[in-house]
N, C-alpha and C positions, 0 to 999 in steps of 0.2 A: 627335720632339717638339721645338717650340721652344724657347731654353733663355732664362731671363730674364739682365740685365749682373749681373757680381759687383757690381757698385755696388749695386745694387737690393737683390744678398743680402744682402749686409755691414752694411746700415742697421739700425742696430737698433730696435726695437718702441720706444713711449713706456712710459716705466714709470709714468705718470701715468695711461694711457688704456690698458695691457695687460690691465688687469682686467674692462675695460668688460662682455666677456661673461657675467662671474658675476654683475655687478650686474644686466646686463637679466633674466639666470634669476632673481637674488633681488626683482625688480618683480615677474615675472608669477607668483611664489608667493604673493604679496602683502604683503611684507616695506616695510617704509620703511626707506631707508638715510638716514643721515646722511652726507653727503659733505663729507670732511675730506682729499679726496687730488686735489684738483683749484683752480686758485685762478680760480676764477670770482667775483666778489663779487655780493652778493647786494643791493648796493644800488642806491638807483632811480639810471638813467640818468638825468642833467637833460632836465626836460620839454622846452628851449629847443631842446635838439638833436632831438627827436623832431617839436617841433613846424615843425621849418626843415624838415624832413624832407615832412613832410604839406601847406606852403607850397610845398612848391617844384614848382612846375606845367610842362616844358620840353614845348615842342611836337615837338620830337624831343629825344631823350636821346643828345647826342653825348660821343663820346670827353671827353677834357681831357688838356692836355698832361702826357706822358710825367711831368715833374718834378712835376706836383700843380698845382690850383688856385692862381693865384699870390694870391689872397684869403685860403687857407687859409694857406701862406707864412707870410704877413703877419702872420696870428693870432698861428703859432709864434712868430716874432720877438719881438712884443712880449709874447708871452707872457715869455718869456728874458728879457727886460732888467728886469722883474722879480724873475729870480733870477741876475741879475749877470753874465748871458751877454751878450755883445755878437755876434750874428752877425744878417746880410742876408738875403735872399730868393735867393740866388745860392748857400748855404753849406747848402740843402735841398730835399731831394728826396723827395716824398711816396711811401710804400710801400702796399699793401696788407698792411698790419699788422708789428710786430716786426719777426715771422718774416722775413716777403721780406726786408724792410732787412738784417736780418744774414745771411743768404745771399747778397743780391748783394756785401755788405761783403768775405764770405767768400770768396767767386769771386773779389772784385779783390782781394785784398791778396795771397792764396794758391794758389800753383798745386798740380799731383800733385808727391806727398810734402814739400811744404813742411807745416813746422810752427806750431803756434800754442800758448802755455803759455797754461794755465787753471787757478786754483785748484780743486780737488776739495774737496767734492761741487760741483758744479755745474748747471745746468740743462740737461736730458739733454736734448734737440735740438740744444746746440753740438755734442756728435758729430754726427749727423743733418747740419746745415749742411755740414762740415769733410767727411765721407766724402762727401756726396754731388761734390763738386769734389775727391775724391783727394787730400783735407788731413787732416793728420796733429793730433789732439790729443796734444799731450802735458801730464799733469797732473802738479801739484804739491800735494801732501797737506795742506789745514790743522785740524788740532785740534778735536776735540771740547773737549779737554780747556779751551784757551782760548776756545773758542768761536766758532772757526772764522774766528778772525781772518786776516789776510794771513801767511803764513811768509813768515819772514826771505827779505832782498832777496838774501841771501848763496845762497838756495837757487835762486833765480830764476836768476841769473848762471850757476850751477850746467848749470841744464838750456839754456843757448843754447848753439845749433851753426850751421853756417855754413846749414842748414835753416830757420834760424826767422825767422819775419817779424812775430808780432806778440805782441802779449799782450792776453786777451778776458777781462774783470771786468763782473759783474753787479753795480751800489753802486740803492741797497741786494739782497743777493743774495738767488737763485731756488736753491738750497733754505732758506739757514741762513736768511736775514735777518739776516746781519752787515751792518753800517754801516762801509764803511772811512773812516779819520780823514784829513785832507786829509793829517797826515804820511804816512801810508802811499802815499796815492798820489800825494805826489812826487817819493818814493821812486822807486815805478815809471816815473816819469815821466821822471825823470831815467837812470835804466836807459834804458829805451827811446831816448833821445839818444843815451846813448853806443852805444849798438848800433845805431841807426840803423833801429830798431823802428817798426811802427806800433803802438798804444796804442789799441786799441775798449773803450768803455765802453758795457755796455748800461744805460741807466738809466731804464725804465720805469716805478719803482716809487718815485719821488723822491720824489713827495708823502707815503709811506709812513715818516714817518722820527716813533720815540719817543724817542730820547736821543739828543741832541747836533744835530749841522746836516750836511746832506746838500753836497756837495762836489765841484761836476762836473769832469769831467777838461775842459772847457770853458773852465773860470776858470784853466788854469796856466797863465803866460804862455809864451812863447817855443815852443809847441809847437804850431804850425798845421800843421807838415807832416808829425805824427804822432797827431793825436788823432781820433779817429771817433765820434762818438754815436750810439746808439742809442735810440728813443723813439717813445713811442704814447697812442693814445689811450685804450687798455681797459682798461686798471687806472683810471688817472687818473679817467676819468669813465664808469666801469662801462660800457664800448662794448667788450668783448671781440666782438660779433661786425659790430661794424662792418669790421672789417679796415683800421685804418686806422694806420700808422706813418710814422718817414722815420729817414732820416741826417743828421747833421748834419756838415760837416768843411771846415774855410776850406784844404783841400789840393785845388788845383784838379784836379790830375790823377786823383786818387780818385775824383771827383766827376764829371768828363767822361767816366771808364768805366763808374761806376754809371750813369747816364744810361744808356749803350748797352744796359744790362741793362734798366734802365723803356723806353728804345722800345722793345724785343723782347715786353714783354707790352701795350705798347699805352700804358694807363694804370690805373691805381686805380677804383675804382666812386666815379660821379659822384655820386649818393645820400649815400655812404659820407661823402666831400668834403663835405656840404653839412653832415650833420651835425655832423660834427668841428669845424668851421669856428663854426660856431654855440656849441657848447656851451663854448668858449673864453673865451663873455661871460658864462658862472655868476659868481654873486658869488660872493665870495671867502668868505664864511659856509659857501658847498655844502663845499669842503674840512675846514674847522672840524669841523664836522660830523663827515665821514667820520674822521678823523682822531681825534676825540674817542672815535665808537666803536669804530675798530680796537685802539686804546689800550685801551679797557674789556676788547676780546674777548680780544686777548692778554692782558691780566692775570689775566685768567678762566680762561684754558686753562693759562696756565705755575703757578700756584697750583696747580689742578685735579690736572693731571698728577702736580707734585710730590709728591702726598700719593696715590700710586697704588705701590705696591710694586715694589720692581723697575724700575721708569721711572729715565730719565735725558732729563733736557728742557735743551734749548739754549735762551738766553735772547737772541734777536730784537729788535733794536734798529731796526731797518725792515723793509718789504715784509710781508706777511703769512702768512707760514710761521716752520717753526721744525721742527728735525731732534729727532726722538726715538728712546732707544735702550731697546728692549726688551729683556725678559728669558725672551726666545725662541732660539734655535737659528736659524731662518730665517724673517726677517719675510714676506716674499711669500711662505709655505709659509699663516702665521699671518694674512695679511689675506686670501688667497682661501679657509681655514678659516673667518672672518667672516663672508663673503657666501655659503658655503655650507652652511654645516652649524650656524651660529648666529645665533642671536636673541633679544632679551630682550622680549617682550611684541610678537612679533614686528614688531621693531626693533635692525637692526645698524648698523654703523659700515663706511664705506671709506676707506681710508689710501693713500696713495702709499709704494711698498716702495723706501726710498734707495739698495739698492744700484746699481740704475738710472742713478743721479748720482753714482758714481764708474766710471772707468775703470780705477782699478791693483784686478786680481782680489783679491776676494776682502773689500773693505772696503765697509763699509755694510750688509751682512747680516742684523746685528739693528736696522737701524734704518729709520726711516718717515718720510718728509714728512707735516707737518700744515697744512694751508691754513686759517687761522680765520675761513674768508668765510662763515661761520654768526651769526645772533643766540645772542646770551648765554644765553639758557635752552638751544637747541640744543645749545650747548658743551656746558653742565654736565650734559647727556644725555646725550651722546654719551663726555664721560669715562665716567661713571656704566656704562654698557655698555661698554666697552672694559675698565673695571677687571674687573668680572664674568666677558669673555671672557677676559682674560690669565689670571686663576686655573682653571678651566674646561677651557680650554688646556695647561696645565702639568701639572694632574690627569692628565691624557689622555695627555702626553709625557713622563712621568716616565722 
């Protein structure tokens, strides 16, 4: 029999989407889940982009160059100079979504057994990227207790070997929703100098920010030949399934090998382009908006939680998660107990299980990602059910 690559084995499952099959048996029992383990938002896409979409009439639908429509470019830029970015149409490369962008990043920065430092918890497809190219994650542990801030630069220095080539920051991050403070990363920033580092920043979630101001690794000066952005459209203007992302990085040589990675799939879906491209001219209210309500749903859920027994809630200062620690033994034992064996009026809850988002064994265990891309009454239901399951729970595993 044929045998499949150790690459293929070694990948590991998403702990966001591992569960997916207890939810579709808990649908067709007839169950309603509340889905709190996935960060889909649930708000309306701008009509503008749907409606460029339904404009757009090509008498054949061809290709578009490898690097992105240079119209959509264009958007990106001046979208940037807006938030105090200064970069050209030369400095980006259109992806189909995030994800490609940070895997071709990953490919170019990193060969087999190069390393790359990641604060833990993290967003668990940086493994995914990194092994699929025989790159090495190496993590570095940040607190609950603070809050999952940046550990000490002192511990970063720690873990560089003549192996490592970058360092990969989620601002604001995919699980915690910590906000790193510009001190923080020029700290890193300055690390990476003297080690002669590249410095990826994924920063998808910028418009997601409730305390304080969002801070791209873009605006430090003197660091064009080590900074790489990451960024998309799907959070921003609820187009996760557009697939539409890019790289940003004024390092030309980075930038000439990503390219070889976009010719090799040709290019991005032209559709995709047209509506990204469009939805760029929302007024600036559409965020207001979003922003107002993410603001409400977080305070809804971190309140909520708090006054639930046993819970330990991290307090999310962007992006829209936030790591909770239960007072279970093993949360992914406890959230596919959830979707299988409980219900309140049949209606349960799905959680993302965090141990998933760390790499060093054995931490994350009792704890869960929470995505708040539910309206406000759904929250306060969905705690409401989850308090009930945790006692219930507990009764059962005494």
């Amino acid at each position: 029999m044929p045998t499949i690559s150790h690459r293929a084995q070694i990948l590991p499952q998403s702990p966001i989407r591992k569960l997916t099959p207890y939810a579709e048996k808990a649908r067709r029992e007839g169950k309603t889940i509340y889905h709190l383990n996935i960060g889909q938002p649930d708000i309306h896409t701008p009509e503008i982009a749907l409606e460029a979409v339904r404009d757009f009439h090509p008498s054949v639908l061809e290709y578009t160059k490898s690097e992105g429509l240079d119209s959509l470019r264009e958007k990106v830029v001046e979208y940037y100079k807006k938030h105090r970015i200064n970069v050209d149409m030369s400095d980006i490369i259109i992806t189909s979504g995030g994800s490609e962008a940070l895997t071709y990043v990953v490919a170019t920065v990193a060969g087999a057994d190069d390393e790359i430092i990641i604060p833990e918890p993290y967003y668990a497809n940086y493994i995914s990227f990194s092994r699929a190219f025989d790159a090495v994650c190496v993590p570095i542990t940040s607190s609950f207790d603070d809050n999952f801030a940046l550990p000490p630069i002192a511990e970063f220095e720690k873990k560089i070997t003549p192996r490592t080539k970058a360092f990969l920051i989620c601002n604001p991050g995919n699980p915690t929703g910590y906000l790193y403070s510009r001190e923080e990363i020029l700290e890193l920033a300055a690390l990476a100098k003297k080690y002669d580092l590249f410095l990826i920043f994924d920063e998808v979630y910028r418009e997601f920010v409730y305390e304080g101001e969002h801070f791209s690794i873009m605006e430090v000066p003197d660091l064009e030949q080590h900074a790489i952005m990451i960024d998309s459209v799907s959070k921003r203007f609820s187009m996760c399934g557009a697939r539409i992302g890019w790289v940003v990085s004024k390092n030309k040589e980075v930038m000439r090998a990503l390219l070889k990675f976009a010719q090799a799939r040709l290019s991005s879906p032209t559709y995709s382009q047209v509506a990204a491209e469009r939805a760029f001219d929302v007024d600036d209210s559409y965020f207001e908006d979003v922003l107002r309500e993410y603001t409400r749903r977080r305070n809804v859920l971190i309140k909520e939680l708090q006054t639930v027994e046993g819970v330990r809630v991290s307090m999310p200062k962007g992006a829209f998660y936030c790591i909770a620690e239960l007072p279970v033994s093993n949360a992914e034992d406890f959230c596919i107990w959830l979707l299988n064996d409980f219900s309140v009026d049949n209606e349960t809850v799905m959680l993302a299980p965090a141990e998933g988002f760390y790499a060093t064994e054995g931490l994350g265990r009792k704890e869960v990602r929470i995505a708040y891309v539910l309206e406000v009454e759904k929250i306060k239901r969905a705690v409401a059910i989850l308090r009930r399951a945790l006692s219930e729970y507990q009764a059962i595993h005494k």
